[in-house]
C-alpha positions in Angstrom: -12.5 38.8 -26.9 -14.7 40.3 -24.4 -17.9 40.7 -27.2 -16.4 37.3 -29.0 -17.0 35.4 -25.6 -20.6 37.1 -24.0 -21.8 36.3 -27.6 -21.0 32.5 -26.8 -22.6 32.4 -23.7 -25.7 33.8 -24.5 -26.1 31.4 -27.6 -24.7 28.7 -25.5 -27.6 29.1 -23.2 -30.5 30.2 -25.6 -29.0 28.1 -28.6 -29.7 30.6 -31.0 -28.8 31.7 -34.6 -29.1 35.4 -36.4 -33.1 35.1 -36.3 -33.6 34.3 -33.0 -32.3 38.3 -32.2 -34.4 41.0 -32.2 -33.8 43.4 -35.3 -32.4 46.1 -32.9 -30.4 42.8 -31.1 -29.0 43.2 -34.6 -28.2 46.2 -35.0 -26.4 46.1 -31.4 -24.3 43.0 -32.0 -22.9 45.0 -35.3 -22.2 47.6 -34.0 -20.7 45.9 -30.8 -18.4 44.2 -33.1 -17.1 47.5 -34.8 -19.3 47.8 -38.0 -21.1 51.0 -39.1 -25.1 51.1 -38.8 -25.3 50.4 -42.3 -23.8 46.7 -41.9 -26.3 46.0 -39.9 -29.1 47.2 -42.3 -27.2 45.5 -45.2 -27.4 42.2 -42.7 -30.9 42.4 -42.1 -31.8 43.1 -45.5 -30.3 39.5 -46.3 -31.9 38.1 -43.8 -35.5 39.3 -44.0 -35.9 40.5 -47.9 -34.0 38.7 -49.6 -34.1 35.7 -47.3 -30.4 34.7 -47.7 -29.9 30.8 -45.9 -26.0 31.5 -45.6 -23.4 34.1 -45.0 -21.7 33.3 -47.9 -24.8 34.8 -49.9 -23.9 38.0 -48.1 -21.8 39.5 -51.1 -21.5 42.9 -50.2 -20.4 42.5 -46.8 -16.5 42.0 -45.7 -15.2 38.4 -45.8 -14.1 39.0 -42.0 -17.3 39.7 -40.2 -19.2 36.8 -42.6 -16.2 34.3 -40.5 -17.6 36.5 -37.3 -21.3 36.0 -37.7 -20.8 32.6 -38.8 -19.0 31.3 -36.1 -20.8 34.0 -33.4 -23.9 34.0 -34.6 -24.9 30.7 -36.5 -27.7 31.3 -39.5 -29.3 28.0 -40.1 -31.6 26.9 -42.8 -34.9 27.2 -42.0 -36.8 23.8 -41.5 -40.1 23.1 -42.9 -40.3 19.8 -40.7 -44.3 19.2 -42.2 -46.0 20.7 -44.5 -50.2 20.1 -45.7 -51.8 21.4 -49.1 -55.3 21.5 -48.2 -58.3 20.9 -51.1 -58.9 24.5 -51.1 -55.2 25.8 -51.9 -54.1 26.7 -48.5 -50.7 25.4 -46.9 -49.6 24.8 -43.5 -45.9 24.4 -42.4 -44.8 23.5 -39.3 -41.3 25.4 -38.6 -38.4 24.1 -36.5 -36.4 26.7 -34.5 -33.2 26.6 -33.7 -33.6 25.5 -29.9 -35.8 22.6 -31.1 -39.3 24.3 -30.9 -41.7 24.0 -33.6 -44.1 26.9 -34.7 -47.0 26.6 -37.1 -47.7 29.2 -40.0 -50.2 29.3 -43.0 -50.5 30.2 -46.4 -54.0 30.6 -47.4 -54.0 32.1 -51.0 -56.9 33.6 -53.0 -57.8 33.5 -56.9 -59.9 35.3 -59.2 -62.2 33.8 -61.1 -60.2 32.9 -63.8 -58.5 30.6 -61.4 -55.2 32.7 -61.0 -53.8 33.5 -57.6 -54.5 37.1 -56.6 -54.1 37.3 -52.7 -51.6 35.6 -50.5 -52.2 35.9 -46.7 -50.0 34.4 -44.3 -51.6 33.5 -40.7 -48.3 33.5 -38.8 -47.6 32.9 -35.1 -46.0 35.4 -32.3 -45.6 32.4 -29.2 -44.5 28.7 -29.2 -47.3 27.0 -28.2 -50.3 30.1 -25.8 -50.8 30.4 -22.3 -54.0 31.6 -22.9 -56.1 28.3 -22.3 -58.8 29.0 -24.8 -61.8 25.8 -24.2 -61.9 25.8 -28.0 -58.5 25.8 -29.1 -56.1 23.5 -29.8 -53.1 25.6 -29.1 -53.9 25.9 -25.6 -54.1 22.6 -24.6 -50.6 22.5 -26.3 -49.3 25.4 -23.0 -47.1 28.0 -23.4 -43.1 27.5 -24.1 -42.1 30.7 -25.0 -42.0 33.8 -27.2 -41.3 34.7 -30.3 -39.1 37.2 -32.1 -39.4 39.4 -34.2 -37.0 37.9 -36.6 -38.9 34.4 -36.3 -42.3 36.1 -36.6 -40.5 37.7 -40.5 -39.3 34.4 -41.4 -42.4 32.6 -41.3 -43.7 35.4 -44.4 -40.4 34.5 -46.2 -41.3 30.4 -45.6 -44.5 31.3 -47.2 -43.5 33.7 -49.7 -41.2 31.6 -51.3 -43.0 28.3 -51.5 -45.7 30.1 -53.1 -43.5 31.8 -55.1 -45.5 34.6 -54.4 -45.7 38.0 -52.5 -47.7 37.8 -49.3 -50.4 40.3 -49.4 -52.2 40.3 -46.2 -50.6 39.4 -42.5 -53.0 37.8 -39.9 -51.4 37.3 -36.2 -53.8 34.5 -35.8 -51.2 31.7 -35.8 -50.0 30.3 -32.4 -49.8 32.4 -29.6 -51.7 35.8 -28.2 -50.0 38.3 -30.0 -50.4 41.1 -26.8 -48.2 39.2 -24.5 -45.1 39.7 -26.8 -46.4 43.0 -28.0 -42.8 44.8 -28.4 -41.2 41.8 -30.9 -44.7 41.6 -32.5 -44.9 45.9 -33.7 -41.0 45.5 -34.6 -41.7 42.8 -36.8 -44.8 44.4 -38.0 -42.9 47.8 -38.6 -40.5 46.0 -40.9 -42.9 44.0 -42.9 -44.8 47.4 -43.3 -41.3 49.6 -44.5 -40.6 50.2 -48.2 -37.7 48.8 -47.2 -38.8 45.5 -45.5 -41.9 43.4 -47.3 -43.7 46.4 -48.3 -46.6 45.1 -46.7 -49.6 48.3 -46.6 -50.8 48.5 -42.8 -54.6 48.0 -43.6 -53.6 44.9 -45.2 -51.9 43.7 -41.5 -54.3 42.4 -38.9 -53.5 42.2 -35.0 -55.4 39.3 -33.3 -56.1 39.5 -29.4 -57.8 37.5 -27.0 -59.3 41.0 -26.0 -56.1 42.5 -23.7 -57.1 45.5 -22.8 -53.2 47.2 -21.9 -52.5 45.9 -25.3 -55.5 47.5 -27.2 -55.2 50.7 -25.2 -51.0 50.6 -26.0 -52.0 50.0 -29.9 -54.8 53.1 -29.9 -51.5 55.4 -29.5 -49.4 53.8 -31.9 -49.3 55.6 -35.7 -49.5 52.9 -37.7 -52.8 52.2 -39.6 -52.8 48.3 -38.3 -56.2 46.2 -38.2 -57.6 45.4 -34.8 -59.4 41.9 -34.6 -60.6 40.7 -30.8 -61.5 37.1 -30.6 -64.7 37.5 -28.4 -66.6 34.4 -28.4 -69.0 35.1 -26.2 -70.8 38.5 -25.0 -72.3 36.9 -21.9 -69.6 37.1 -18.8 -70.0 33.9 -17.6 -69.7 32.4 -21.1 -66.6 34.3 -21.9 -65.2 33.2 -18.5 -65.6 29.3 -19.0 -64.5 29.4 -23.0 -61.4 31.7 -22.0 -60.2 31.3 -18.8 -57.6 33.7 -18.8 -59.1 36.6 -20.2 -61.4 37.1 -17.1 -59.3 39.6 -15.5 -60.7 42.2 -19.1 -64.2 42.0 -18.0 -66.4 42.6 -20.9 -67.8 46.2 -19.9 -63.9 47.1 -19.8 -62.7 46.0 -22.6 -65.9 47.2 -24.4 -64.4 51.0 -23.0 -61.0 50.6 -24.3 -62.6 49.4 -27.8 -64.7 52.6 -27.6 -61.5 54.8 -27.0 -59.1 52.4 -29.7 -62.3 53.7 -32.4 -62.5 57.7 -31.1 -58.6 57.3 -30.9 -57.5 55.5 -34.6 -61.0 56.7 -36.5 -61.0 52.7 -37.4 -63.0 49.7 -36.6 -62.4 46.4 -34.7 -63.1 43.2 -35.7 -64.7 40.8 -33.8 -64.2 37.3 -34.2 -66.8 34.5 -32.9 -67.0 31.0 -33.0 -70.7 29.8 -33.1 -70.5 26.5 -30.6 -73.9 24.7 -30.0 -75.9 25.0 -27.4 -73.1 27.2 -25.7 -72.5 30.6 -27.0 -75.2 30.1 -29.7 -78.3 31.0 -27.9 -81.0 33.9 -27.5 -79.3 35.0 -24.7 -75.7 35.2 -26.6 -77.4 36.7 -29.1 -79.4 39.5 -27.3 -75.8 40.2 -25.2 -73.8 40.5 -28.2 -76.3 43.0 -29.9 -76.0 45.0 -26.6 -72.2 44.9 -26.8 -72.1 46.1 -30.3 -73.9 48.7 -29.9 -72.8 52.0 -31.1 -69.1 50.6 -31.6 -67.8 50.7 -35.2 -67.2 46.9 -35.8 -67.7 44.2 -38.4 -68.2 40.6 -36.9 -67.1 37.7 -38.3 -69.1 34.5 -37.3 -67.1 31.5 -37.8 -68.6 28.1 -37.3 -66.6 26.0 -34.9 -63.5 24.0 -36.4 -63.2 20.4 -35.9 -60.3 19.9 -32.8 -59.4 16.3 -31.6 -60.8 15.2 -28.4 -63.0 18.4 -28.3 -66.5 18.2 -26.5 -67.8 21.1 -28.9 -69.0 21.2 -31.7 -70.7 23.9 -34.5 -74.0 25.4 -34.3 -76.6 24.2 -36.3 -76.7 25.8 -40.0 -80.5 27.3 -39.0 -78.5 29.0 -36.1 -75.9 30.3 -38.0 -77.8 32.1 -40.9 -80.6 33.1 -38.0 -77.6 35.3 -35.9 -75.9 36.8 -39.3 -79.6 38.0 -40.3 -80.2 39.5 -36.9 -77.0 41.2 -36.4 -77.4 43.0 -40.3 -80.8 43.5 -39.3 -79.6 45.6 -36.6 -77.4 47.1 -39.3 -74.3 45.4 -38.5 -71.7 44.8 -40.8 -71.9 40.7 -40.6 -70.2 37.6 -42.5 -70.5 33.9 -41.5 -66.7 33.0 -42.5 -65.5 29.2 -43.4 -61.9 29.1 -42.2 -60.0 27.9 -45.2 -57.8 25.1 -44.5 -60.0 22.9 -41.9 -59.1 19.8 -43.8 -55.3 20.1 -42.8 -56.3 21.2 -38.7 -54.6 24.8 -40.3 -57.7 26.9 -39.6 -58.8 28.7 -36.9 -58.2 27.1 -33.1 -56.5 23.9 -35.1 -53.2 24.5 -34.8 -50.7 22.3 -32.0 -47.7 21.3 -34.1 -48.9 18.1 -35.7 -46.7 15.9 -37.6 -47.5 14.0 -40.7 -44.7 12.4 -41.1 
């Protein structure tokens, strides 16, 4: 009764289901209520491969703790409450959670040339809403509510997944959110996607976005996974960096420049850096000269990504001239360089768009 009663309460207060727990959450609640470890596997096998929306789907495990969980532990169908299909393929959802928040996640698919999908990457988010107060980004304005688990951060693949009705190949954390502030749920969900026995998802083919946290960089140089390291930079010139990203002024550049250094000697694998090319504000000579100096002799490849249109935004993108003028200097200087056009900008689903907007 004891188990039956603390169970109550905390989903009284938190008004959660199954995926609102933490895998090892899981795993404790099963075992709490008796079961062997490998109930709990069984359970989050359901959940989170083959994305059962019931316990009645649950075949192979007993009748009695199905009741339990189901009264205990609610699982509730997932809500797509909007969803966009952009010109160029890609999808974006907005999710509803089981306390009544909403999350944003996007399918961005790939064909050949014969026209036949042949890449699925989902850009899913780790926070409701970001606390991080970007200038550019529309998820900042929005604030921070709170974070996400691991089992919501796995469920947005399966939304994807199966209204594609395709696997997801690539993983981007580049949804909502800075990944680094809710760094434990985000590796657990990452771990599972990346098992044989989760999504099967192959590490180089996961990405890590961050706003450039330096505990968080440093913390993911020790762990053994093979994961992608992207750091949303923006702007090489301090005082730039400081008015674009407010909140990342506590990682001064030359720091977090030293922890990059040690993440490359460390993991033997580049970063990525991503910046957006704003007129006549991170797009100058200056910017330019300061990011060559910051590049230097780090193993990187920087993506230059013209600025996304965002409501009510002052900004807007540098000048075509500009753009082609900073991806020939940077290769000049033999960096590994792409100007990238964020799929989905039609739908506010690319990059810095999303804040939960309804359609409908």
């Amino acid at each position: 009764m004891k188990v039956y009663q603390r169970l109550r309460r905390y989903n009284a207060a938190m008004e959660k289901d199954i995926r609102s727990y933490s895998l090892n959450q899981i795993r404790d609640i099963c075992q709490t209520l008796g079961q062997p470890r490998f109930r709990a596997e069984q359970l989050i096998q359901w959940l989170y491969v083959k994305g059962a929306q019931s316990y009645d789907e649950m075949t192979n495990l007993p009748r009695a703790l199905r009741a339990t969980l189901a009264e205990e532990c609610p699982l509730r169908p997932l809500e797509i409450v909007d969803k966009q299909v952009s010109s160029d393929g890609t999808r974006k959802y907005v999710i509803g959670l089981a306390d009544g928040c909403y999350v944003e996640t996007v399918g961005i698919p790939a064909c050949d040339s014969g026209g036949s999908l042949k890449r699925l990457t989902v850009c899913f988010s780790t926070q409701v809403g970001c606390a991080m107060q970007c200038a550019f980004c529309a998820t900042g304005h929005e604030g921070f509510t709170r974070n996400l688990s691991s089992g919501e951060m796995i469920s947005q693949v399966l939304v994807v997944q199966n209204d594609f009705d395709m696997r997801v190949s690539n993983l981007v954390s580049m949804g909502q959110g800075e990944p680094f502030q809710n760094y434990d749920a985000l590796l657990e969900a990452l771990r599972f996607i990346n098992n044989k026995k989760g999504l099967g998802i192959g590490a180089r083919h996961i990405t890590l976005s961050t706003c450039g946290l330096i505990k968080g960089i440093n913390k993911l140089a020790e762990e053994p996974e093979q994961f992608t390291l992207a750091v949303s930079l923006h702007a090489a010139r301090q005082e730039v960096r400081d008015h674009l990203m407010p909140r990342c002024a506590h990682n001064p550049l030359p720091e977090l420049k030293q922890a990059l250094q040690h993440y490359v000697e460390k993991t033997g694998r580049r970063v990525s850096f991503e910046y957006l090319l704003i007129r006549d504000v991170n797009d100058t000579e200056k910017d330019l000269e300061a990011l060559l100096a910051f590049t230097d002799s780090l193993l990187c490849h920087i993506n230059l990504i013209p600025l996304n249109d965002i409501e009510d935004s002052p900004f807007k993108p540098s000048l075509p001239a500009v753009q082609n003028h900073w991806l020939k200097s940077l290769q000049a200087h033999h960096h590994e360089a792409t100007i990238r056009n964020s799929k989905g900008a039609d739908i506010d689903g690319a990059c810095g768009q999303l804040k939960n907007k309804l359609t409908r």
